[in-house]
N, C-alpha and C positions, 0 to 999 in steps of 0.2 A: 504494500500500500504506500503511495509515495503522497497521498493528502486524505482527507476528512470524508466523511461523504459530500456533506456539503458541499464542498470543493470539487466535486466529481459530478454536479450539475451543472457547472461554470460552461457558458457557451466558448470556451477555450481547454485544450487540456489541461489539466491540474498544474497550476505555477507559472502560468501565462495572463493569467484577469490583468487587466489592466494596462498592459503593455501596448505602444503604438504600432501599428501594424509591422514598419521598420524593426526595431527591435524584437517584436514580437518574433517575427523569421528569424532572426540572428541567434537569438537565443535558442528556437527550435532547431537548427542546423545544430550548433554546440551540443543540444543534447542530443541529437543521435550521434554522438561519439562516446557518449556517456553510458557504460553497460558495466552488469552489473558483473561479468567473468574479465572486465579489463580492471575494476575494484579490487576483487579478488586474487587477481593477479600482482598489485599493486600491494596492497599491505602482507600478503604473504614474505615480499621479496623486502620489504622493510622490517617486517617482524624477524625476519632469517639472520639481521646484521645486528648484535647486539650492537647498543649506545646508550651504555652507563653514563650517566653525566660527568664530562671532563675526557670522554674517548667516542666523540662523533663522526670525529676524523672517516673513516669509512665510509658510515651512513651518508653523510654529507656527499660524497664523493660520488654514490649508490645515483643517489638523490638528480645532481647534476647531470649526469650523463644520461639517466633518464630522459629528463625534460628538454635533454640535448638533441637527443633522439627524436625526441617529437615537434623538431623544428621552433624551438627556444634558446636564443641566447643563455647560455647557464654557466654558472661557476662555482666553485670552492671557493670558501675565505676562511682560510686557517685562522684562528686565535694562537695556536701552537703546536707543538708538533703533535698531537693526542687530537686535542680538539678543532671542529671544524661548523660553519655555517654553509649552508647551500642557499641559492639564489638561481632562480629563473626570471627574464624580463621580456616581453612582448612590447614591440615598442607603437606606439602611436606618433600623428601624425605633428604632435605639439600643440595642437590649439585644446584640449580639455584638459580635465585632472587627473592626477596618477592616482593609483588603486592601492595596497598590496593587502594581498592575502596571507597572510600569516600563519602556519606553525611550530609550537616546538620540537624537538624530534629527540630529546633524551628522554628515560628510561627512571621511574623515580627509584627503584631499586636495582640490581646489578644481573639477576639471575647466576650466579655462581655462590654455591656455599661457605664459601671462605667469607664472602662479603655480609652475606645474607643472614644467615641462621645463627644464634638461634631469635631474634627479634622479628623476623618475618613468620614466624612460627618454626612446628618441630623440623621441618623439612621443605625440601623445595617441591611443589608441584609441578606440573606440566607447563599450567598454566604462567609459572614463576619464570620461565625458560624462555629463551631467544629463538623459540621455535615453533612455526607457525605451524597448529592442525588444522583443519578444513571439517566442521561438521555443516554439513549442507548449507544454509547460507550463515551461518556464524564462523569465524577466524578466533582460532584461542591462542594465547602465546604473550610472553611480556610486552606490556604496551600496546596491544592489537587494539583498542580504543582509545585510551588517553597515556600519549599522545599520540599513536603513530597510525589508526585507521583517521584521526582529523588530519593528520599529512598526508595521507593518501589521497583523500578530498581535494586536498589544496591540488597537490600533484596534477589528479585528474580530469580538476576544472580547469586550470593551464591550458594542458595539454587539446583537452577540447577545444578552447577557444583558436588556440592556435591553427589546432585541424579543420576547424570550421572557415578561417579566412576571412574573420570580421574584421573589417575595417574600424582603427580603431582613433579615438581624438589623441585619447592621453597614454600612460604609459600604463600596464597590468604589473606588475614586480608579484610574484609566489617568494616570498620568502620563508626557510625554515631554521631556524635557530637554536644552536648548542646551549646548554645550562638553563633551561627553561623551569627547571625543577628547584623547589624549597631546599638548597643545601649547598653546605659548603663544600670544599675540595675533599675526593675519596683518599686514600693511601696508595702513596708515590707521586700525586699530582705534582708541578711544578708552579702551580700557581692556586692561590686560597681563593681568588674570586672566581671557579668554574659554573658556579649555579646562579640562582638569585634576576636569571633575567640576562647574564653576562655576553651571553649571544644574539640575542637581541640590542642592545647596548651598543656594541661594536658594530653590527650593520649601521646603524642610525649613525655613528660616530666617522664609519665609512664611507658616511655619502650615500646610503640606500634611504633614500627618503621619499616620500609621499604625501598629497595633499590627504587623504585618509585612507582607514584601515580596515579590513575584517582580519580577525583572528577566529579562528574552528580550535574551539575547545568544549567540552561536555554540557549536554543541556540542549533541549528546543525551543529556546528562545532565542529573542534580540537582547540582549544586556549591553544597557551604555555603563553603568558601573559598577565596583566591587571596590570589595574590601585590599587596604596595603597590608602590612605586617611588619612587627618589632621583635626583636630577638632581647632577651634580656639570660645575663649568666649571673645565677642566684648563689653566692655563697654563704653557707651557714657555716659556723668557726663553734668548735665545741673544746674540749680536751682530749690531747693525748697517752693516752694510758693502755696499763698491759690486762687481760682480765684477772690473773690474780691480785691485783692490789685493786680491784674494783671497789672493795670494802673497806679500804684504806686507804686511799686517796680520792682525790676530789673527782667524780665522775661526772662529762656532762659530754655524752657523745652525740656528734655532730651526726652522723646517720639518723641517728634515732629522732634528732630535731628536724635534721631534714624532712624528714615522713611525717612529722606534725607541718610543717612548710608545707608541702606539697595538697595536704590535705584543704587544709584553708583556704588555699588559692584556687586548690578544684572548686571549692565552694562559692567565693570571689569570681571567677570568669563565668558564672550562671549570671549572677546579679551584674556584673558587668555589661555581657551582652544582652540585657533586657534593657540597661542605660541608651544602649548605644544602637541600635535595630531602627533602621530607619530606609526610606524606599527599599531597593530588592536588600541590602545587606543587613546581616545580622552576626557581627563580630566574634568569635569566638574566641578561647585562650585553650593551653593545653598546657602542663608537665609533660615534656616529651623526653628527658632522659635526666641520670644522675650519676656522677662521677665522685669516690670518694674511696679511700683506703685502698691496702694491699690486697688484690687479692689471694696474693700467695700468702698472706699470713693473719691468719682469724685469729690471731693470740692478742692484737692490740686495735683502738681504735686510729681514725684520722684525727688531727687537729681541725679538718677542713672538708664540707662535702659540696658540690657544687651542683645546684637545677638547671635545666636551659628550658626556656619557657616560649614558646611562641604563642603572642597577643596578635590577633587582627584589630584592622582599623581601619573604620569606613572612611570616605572620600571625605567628610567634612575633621576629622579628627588629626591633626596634627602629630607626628611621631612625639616632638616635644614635650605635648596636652597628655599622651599615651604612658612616654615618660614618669611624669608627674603623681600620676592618677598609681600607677602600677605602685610609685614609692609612698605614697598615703597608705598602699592597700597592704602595703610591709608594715609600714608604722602602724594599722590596728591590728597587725598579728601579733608585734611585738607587744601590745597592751593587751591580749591574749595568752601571751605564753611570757610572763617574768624571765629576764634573765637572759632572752634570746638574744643571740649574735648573728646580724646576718643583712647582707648587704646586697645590693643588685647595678649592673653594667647593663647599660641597654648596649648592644654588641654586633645590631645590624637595624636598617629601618628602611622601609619602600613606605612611600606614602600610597594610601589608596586614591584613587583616579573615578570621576567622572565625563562621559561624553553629555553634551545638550540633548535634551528629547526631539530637539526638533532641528538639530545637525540631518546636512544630507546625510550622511552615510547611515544613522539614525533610521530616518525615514524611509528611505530606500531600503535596508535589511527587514524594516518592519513592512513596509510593504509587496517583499517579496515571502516573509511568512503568513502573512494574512491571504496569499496568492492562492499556498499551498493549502489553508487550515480552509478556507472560506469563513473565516469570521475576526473577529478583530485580534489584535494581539493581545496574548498573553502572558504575562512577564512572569516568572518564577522569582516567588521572593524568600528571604531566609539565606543567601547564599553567604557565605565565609570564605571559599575558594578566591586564591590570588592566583593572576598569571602575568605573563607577557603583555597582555593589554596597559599594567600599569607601567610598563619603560616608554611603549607608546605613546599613550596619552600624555605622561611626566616629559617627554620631549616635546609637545605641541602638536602631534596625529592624531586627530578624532579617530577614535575605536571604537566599533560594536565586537560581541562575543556572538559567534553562534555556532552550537555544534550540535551531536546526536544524545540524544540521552542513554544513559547507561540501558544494557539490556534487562529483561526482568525474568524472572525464576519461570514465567508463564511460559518465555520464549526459549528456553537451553534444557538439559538435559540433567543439568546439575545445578545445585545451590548457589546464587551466587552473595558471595561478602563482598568487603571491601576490595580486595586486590582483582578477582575474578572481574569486578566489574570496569576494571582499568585491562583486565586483561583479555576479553571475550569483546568482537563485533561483530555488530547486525551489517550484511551488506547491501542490505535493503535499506537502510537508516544510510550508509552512507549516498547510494546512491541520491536520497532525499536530500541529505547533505548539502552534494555536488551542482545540483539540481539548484538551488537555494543561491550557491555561489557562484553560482555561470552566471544567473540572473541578476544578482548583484549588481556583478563585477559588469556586465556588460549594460545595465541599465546606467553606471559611472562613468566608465572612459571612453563612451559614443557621445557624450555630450560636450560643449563647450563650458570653458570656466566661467564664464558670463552666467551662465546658468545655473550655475551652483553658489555664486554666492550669496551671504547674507542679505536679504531684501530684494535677490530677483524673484521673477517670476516661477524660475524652477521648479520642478516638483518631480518627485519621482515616481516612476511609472506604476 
């Protein structure tokens, strides 16, 4: 099903309402290039090339000569010897605005045991691995949805438009970019900035730029904005001591306050995010790990145990403001727990980003899913997820989000949790995708810049 019923009455096929009869064709040509065994072909062959964040190098390369193939100017842009961004560009004729379509193409976790286990759970599954299966129209394998079946889309719509031979104003740029994923440098990197956004960053820094953006990331919707994120390293400072003199000396171990820390603060980012929820975002916080003592030796405690805490933060909230708020929320633990010693570094920050509702590229994305749904748009709100869109936006690119929504237990064979659902794709959901992003994209860079700016007549189709 690639629209609603409703949308299946439309005196056009499904994702065509509204379009002028010009466009209307052009998009129609693009999508019969659009199938759903060249999808599958497509994210298999990215799913096959592991890209851990900080080793894209490959993929990138994968990537490239792909779109090269399909009559695309394409390239590698190394960040270093490991890592790499991939870049295809359809050029227009200069008189409208550039496009790009956006994805990231790393891997939020590694698929290899050494990396992985035991924090991903007891073992690695199938679906944990850099290797794609094929069950009838679902793709299982690390990343086969987020990120690497919304690169496949990006990939595809390229590739289509190019095949199709639309004549184009402004320039299409597919961009896919390294370090997309929440994290800092793995073991052996040679640089601590590999995640975070860092390939993204560097296009923009390199000159790939654009009058505006879509990004394909999770969800059926249009999202102009989301939440940024603050990193803070929580130290609690207790006594060093051995357990026999427990009952003799002054005991006050730092593990043990940490786990009162952690607790309170689980408590705090409920009440926090009930503060802070406003349009689609709804901020969340987390304990995500803790660092303290030997583990080769249970005989004594640390002096010292440390949290790392990731807080979101919607587009009105200042990392600063984020700052502030997190060290009040220390200072009534400390009036909670006498005695406590314990400090915090805020240790990374992306502020969160919105686009206008009523920016083209806004209106356009929203009006090519209202195409598909036959009814008005529907925003998903609640979201806490950060991407790529916020380096965008934080440079001056208006950005929408739009990708496939995770699959659901109705549609596979097996249960899906959290990873399954970053690891399993619908190829039917991409094709819808693809679909969505032809239409866009081509409803954009056939136009002149006259028409797109603030207070003309413009509108999108």
């Amino acid at each position: 099903m690639l629209g609603s019923r409703s949308a299946q009455s439309s005196a056009y096929p499904i994702g065509l309402d509204g379009l002028d009869a010009r466009r209307r064709a052009w998009v129609d040509d693009a999508w019969q290039h659009v199938t759903q065994d060249r999808l599958r072909d497509l994210i298999t062959g990215l799913v096959d090339i592991p890209s851990p964040t900080g080793d894209e190098a490959p993929l990138a390369t994968h990537i490239a000569d792909t779109l090269r193939a399909a009559g695309c100017r394409a390239a590698v842009q190394p960040l270093d010897d490991r890592q790499a961004n991939a870049w295809a560009r359809l050029d227009g004729d200069g008189t409208g605005p550039d496009l790009m379509l956006y994805a990231p193409i790393d891997t939020l976790t590694v698929g290899e045991e050494s990396e992985d286990l035991p924090w991903i759970g007891p073992e690695l599954r199938d679906d944990m691995r850099p290797r794609a299966t094929v069950y009838d129209d679902l793709v299982v394998g690390l990343g086969a949805s987020n990120p690497k079946g919304h690169a496949a889309c990006v990939m595809m719509a390229a590739e289509a438009i190019a095949l199709a031979g639309i004549p184009l104003t402004g320039d299409l740029v597919a961009a896919f970019g390294a370090g997309g994923m929440p994290t800092n440098s793995r073991p052996g990197s040679v640089r601590r900035n590999t995640g975070q956004g860092a390939g993204c960053s560097f296009l923009l820094e390199q000159g790939l730029w654009t009058d505006y953006a879509v990004i394909a990331k999770p969800g059926w919707t249009v999202s102009w904005d989301e939440v940024g994120l603050v990193w803070f390293e929580v130290t609690v400072r207790g006594t060093h001591t051995y357990v026999g003199s427990r009952h003799r000396l002054p005991y006050d171990n730092a593990i043990a306050r940490a786990g009162e820390v952690a607790r309170h603060l689980e408590e705090w980012f409920v009440e926090y995010a009930e503060r802070h929820t406003i349009g689609t975002v709804a901020p969340q916080g987390i304990v995500s790990s803790m660092r303290g003592g030997w583990p080769r030796m249970a005989a004594v405690t640390p002096a010292a145990c440390t949290l790392m805490v990731d807080l979101r933060i919607g587009p009105d909230t200042a990392p600063i403001r984020a700052k502030r708020e997190f060290a009040a929320a220390l200072d009534a633990i400390r009036d909670k727990l006498p005695g406590l010693d314990v400090t915090a570094e805020m240790v990374l920050a992306i502020p969160g980003t919105r686009t206008a509702p009523d920016n083209w590229i806004t209106r356009s994305a929203t009006a090519a899913w209202e195409a598909f749904e036959g009814r008005e748009h529907e925003a998903i709100r609640g979201n806490s997820g950060a991407t790529d869109a916020n380096i965008l936006r934080g440079r001056g690119v208006p950005t929408v989000r739009v990708g496939m929504p995770k699959v659901s237990e109705a549609e596979t064979p097996f249960d899906i949790d959290f990873a399954r659902g970053m690891n399993t794709v619908s190829v039917r959901a991409m094709e819808r995708l693809t679909r969505h992003l032809v239409r866009t994209a081509v409803d954009t860079v056939t136009r002149s810049r006259a028409e797109l700016e603030p207070g003309s007549e413009g509108e999108p189709a």
